[in-house]
C-alpha positions in Angstrom: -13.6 6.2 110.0 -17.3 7.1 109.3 -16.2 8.3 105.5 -13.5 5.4 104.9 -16.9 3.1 105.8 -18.9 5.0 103.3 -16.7 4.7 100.4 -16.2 1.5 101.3 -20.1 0.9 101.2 -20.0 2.5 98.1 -17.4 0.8 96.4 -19.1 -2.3 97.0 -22.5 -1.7 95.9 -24.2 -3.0 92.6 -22.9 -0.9 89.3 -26.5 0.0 89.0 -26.0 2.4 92.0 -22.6 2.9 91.4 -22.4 4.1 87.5 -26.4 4.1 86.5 -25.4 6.2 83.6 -22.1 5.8 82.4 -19.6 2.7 82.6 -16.5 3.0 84.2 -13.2 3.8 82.0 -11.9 0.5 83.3 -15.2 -1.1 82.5 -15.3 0.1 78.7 -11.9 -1.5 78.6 -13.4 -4.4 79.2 -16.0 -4.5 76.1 -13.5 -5.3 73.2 -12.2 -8.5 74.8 -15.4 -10.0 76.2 -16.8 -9.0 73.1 -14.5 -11.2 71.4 -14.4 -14.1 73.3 -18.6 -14.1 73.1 -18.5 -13.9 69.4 -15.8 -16.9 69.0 -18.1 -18.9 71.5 -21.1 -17.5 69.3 -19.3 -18.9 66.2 -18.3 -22.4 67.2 -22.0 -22.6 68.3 -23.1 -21.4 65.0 -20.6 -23.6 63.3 -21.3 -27.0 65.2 -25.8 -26.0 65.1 -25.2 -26.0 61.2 -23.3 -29.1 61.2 -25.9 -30.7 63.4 -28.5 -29.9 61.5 -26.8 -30.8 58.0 -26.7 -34.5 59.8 -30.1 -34.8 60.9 -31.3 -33.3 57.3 -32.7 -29.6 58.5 -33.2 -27.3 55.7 -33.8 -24.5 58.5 -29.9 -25.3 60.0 -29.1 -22.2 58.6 -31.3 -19.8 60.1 -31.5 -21.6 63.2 -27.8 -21.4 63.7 -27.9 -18.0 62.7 -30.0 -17.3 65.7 -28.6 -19.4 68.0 -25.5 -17.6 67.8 -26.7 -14.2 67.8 -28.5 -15.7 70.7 -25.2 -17.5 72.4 -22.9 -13.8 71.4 -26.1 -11.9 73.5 -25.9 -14.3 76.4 -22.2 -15.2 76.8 -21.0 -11.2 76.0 -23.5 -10.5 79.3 -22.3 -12.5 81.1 -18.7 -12.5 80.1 -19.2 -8.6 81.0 -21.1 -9.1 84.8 -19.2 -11.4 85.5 -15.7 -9.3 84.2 -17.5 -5.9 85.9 -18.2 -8.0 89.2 -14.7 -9.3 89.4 -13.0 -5.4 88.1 -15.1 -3.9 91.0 -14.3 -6.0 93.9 -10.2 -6.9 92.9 -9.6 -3.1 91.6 -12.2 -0.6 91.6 -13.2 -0.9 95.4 -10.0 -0.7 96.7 -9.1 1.8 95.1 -12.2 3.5 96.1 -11.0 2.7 99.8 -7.5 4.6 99.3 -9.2 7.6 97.4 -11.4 8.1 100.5 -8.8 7.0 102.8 -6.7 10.4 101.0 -9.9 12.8 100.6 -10.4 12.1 104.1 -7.4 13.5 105.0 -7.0 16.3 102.5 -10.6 17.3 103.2 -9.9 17.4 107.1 -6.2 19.1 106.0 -8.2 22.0 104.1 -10.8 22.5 106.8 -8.0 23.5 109.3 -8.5 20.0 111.6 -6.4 19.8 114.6 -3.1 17.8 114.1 -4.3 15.3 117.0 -7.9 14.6 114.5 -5.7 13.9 111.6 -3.4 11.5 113.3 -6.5 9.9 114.5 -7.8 9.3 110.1 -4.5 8.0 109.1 -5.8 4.6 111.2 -7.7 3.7 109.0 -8.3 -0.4 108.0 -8.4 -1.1 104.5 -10.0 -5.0 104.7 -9.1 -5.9 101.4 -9.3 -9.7 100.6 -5.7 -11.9 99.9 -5.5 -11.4 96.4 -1.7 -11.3 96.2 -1.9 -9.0 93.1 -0.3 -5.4 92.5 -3.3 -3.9 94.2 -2.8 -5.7 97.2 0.9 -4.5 97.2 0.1 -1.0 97.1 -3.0 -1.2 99.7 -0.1 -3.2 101.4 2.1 -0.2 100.9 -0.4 2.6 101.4 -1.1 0.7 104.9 2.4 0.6 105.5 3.0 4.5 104.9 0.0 5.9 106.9 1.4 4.0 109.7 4.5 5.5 109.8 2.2 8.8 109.1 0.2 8.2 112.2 3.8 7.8 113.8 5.2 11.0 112.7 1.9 12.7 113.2 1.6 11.2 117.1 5.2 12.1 117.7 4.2 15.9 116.6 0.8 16.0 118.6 2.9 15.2 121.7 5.1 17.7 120.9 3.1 20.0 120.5 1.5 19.3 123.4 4.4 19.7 125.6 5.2 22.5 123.8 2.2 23.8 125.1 2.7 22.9 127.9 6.4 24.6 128.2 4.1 27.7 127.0 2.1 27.4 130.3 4.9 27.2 132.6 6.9 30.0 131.0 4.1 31.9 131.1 3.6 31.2 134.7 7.0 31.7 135.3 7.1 35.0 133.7 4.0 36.1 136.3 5.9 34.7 139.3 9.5 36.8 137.4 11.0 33.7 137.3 11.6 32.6 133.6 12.4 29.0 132.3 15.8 30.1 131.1 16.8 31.3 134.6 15.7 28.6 136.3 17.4 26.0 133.9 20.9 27.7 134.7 20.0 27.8 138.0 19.4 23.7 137.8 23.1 23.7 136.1 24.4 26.0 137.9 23.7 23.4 141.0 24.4 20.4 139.3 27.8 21.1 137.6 28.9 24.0 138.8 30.2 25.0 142.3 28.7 27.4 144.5 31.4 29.3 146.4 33.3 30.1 143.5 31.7 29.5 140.2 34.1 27.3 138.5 33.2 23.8 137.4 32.6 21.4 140.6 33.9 17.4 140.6 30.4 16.4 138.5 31.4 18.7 135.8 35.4 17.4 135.3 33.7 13.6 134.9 31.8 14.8 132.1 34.7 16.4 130.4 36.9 12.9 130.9 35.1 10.8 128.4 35.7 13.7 125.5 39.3 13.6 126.4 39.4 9.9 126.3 37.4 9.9 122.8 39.8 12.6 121.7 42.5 10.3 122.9 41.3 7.0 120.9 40.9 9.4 117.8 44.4 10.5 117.5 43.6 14.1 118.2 44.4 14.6 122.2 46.2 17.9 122.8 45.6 18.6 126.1 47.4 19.5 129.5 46.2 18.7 133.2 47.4 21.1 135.5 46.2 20.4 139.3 46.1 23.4 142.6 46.4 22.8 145.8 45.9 26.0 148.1 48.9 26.6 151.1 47.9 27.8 154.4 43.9 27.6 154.1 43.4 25.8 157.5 45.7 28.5 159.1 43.1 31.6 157.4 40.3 29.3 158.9 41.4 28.8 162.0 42.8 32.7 162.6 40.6 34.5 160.5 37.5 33.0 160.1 35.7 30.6 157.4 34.8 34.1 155.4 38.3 34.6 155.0 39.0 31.3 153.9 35.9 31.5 151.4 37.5 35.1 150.2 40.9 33.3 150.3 39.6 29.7 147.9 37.8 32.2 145.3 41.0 34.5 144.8 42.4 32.3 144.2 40.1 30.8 141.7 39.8 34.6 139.7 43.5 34.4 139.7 43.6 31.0 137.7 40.8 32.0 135.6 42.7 35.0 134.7 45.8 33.1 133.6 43.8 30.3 131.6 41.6 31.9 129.6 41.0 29.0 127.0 40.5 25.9 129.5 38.0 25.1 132.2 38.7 25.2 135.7 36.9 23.0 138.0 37.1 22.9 142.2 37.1 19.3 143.2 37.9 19.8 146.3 38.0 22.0 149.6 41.4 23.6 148.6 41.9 21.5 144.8 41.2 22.8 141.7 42.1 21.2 138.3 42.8 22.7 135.0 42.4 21.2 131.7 44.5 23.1 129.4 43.5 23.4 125.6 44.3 25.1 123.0 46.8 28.5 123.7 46.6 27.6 127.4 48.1 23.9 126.6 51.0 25.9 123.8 51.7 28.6 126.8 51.3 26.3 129.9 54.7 26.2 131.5 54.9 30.1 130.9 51.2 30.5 132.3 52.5 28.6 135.1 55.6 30.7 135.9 53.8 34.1 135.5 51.6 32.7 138.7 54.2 32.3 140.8 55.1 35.6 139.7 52.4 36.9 140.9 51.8 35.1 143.9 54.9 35.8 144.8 54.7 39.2 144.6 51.3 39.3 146.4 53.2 37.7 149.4 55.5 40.9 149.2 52.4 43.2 149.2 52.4 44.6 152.4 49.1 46.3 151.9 47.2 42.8 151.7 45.5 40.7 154.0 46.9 37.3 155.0 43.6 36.0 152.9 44.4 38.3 149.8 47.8 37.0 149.8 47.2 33.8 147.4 49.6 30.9 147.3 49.2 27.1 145.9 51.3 24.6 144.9 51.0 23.9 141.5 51.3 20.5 139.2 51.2 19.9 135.6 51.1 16.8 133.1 51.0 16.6 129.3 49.2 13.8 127.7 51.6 11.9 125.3 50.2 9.6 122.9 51.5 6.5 123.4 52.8 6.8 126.4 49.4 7.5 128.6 46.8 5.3 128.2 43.9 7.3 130.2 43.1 10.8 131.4 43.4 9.3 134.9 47.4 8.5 134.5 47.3 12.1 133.3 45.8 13.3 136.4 47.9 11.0 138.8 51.0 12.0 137.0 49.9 16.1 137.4 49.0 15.1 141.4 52.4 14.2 141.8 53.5 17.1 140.7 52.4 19.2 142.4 53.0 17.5 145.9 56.8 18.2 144.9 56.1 21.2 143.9 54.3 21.6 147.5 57.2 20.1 149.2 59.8 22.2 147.3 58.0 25.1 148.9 58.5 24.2 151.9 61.6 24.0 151.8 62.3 27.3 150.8 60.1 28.8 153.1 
């Protein structure tokens, strides 16, 4: 600010400091027309002395009119020109001064390596120019205008910078304590939407994936499946073998799912529930995915060599999305929950 008041000091002082030996290009434009306009005033006072004097019966009017004008052409082109100077200084040649050293300011500060925070700080810079309403008002107005929206920019990267120093610090602090950002980000994740027993996605983590599904679902574009699993016999491993067991028991049976659906995300939201959204190969392949895990579990109930709790078994429901015919992801779901509590029941039965 200390500069921008200089040149503004500057561009406001008498010519006499400003330009004591040269005019300014602006001012030598200046010359022809005032020039001109002092020699036509000089000439009709030339014209109308020597009339005067022709009445009145001077045989001087000649000379006397002669030097009048040269006089009137001296007087009027001086003042024509302070006056033309005085008026080119203050409506142009000031504040233009003020935005040159508003710009050298910055470039100068720019060259000499300043902080980014010290440069923000010069682009608020006031510019006090009078109401003229003219083209150099509009650009002050616009030069104003832009090293706002500088100072804006500028701001926004000072406080990012500074919290990207200050990122720096706790990274480096986490690195001495061996705990690194990244870790403990994942960590934060891995609590918020993911669940702790068996890794899959947890309740929090299935309501962010809804809205995509209903987006997809409003675009035209919904291929998706919703296949829900409900664990048999998990109370029974509780109660006769221990919560471990049922622990062991809920995230076999989780691998086992995650084996079969390779392309979708599983997510446990609740004790013994997990739901399936099936994309892609998964959703093409689902009612054969399906089948080869009752293969399996069926086979694993054969396995005499496993544990009650290594023998897996669920009851499985699934429900395709049909455009037109489902208008949310939650008929999906309720259509896949009924599914597979027939599916439960029809177990029952055979067993």
């Amino acid at each position: 600010m200390k500069q921008l008041r200089e040149a503004q000091d500057n561009s406001t002082r008498p010519e006499s400091d400003n330009a004591s030996s040269c005019l300014h290009p602006l001012s030598k434009s200046l010359l022809p027309p005032c020039l001109s306009v002092a020699a036509i005033i000089a000439c009709i006072v030339a014209v109308a002395i020597y009339f005067l004097g022709l009445r009145v019966g001077n045989t001087e009017v000649v000379k006397i009119s002669v030097i009048m004008a040269l006089f009137v052409f001296v007087v009027t082109a001086t003042l024509l020109l302070f006056f033309a100077r005085r008026w080119l200084q203050r409506r142009i040649l000031a504040p233009i001064a003020m935005l040159k050293a508003s710009t050298d300011s910055v470039t100068k500060q720019a060259e000499n390596q300043a902080s980014v925070a010290k440069v923000a700080s010069l682009l608020l810079f006031d510019l006090q120019l009078r109401h003229t309403g003219d083209e150099i008002e509009a650009l002050s107005l616009s030069v104003r205008r832009m090293c706002e929206e500088l100072h804006c920019y500028t701001a926004n990267l000072v406080t990012a910078s500074q919290q990207r120093t200050s990122l720096l610090s706790l990274l480096k602090k986490a690195g001495q304590q061996r705990i690194s950002m990244l870790s403990l980000l994942r960590k934060m994740d891995l609590l918020a939407y993911r669940d702790a027993l068996t890794g899959a996605g947890n309740k929090a983590a299935y309501d962010k994936v809804v809205p995509r599904l209903e987006w997809q679902m409003r675009s035209g574009i919904a291929r998706y499946a919703i296949i829900l699993a409900d664990l048999n016999y998990l109370k029974r491993i509780n109660d006769t073998y221990g919560h471990e067991k049922g622990n062991y028991y809920i995230k076999k049976m989780h691998a086992v799912l995650a084996a079969a659906f390779t392309e979708s995300p599983i997510f446990r939201i609740g004790g013994d529930e997990f739901v399936i959204v099936a994309e892609g190969h998964d959703y093409d392949e689902a009612t054969a995915i399906i089948a080869a895990l009752k293969i399996t579990m069926k086979n694993m109930e054969a396995d005499t060599s496993l544990q009650p709790w290594e023998k897996v078994s669920t009851a499985i429901g699934i429900a395709v999305y049909m455009p037109g015919k489902h208008a949310s992801v939650e008929k999906v779901f309720k259509l896949a929950d009924q599914a597979m509590y027939e599916d439960k029941r029809a177990m029952r039965a055979c067993r």
